[in-house]
C-alpha positions in Angstrom: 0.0 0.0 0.0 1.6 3.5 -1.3 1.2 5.9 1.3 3.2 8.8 -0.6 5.1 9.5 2.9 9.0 10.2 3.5 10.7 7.0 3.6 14.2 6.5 6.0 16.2 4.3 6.4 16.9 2.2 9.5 19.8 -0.3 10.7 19.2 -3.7 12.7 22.1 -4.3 15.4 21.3 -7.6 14.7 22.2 -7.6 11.1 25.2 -5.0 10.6 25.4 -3.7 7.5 21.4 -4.2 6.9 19.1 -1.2 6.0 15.6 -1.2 5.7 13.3 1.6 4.5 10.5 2.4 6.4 8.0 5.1 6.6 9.0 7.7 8.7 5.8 8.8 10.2 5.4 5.5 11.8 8.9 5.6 13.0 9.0 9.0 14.6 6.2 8.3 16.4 7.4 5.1 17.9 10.8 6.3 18.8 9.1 9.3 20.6 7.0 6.7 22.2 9.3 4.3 23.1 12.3 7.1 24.2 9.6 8.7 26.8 8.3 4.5 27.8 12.1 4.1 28.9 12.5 7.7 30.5 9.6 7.1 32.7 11.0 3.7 34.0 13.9 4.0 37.2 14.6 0.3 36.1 15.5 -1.5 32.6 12.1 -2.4 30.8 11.8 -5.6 29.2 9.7 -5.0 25.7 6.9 -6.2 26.7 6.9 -3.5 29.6 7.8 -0.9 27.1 5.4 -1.8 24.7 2.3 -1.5 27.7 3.8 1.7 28.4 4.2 3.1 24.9 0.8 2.0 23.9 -1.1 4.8 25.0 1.5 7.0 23.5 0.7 6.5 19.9 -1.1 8.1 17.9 -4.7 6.3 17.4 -4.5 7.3 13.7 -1.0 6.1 12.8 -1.7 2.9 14.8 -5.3 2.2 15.5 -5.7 0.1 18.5 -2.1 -0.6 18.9 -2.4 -2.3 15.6 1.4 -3.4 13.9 3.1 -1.8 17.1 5.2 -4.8 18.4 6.4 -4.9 14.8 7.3 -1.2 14.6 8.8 -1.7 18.4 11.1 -4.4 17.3 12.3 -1.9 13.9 13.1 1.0 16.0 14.3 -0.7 18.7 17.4 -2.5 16.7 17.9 0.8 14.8 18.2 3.0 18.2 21.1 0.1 19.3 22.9 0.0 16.5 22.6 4.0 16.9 24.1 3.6 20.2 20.8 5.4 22.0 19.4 1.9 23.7 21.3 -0.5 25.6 20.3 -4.0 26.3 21.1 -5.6 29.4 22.1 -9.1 29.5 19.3 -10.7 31.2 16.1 -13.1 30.3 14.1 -11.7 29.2 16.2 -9.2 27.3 15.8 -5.5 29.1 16.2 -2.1 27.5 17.5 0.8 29.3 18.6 4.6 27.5 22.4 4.2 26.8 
């Protein structure tokens, strides 16, 4: 589906040397959502914390009922690691903290 919107691209920490385009609507609004999720929080958040917390965050038009965010959660959060802005910690399950 053609939405006519900015593309960016993003990297995968997981996969160096991988880029993905992606709208960047969607990703704005997730980053900002996620980066205020892990502000919030004194403590690592695993992502399924950070997703409950970033939920209400989104914009209802960009993702309607929280529809595709675990998806968009998953892009933005390998791109801000590979970015050096999120740190996992070492633990099961896998915790994000700001880096």
């Amino acid at each position: 589906m053609a939405t006519g919107r900015e593309k960016i691209e993003i990297q995968n920490i997981v996969s160096p040397g991988h880029v993905t385009r992606v709208d960047k609507v969607k990703y704005d609004a997730m980053k900002d959502a996620l980066l205020t999720a892990l502000s919030r929080s004194d403590a690592p958040l695993t992502v399924a914390e950070a997703k409950q917390m970033l939920l209400p965050l989104l914009p209802d038009d960009l993702f309607p009922g929280g529809e595709k965010a675990g998806w968009w959660l998953k892009a933005v959060q390998l791109d801000l690691e590979a970015k050096g802005v999120l740190r996992r910690e070492n633990t099961k399950p896998l915790r994000l903290r700001l880096a």
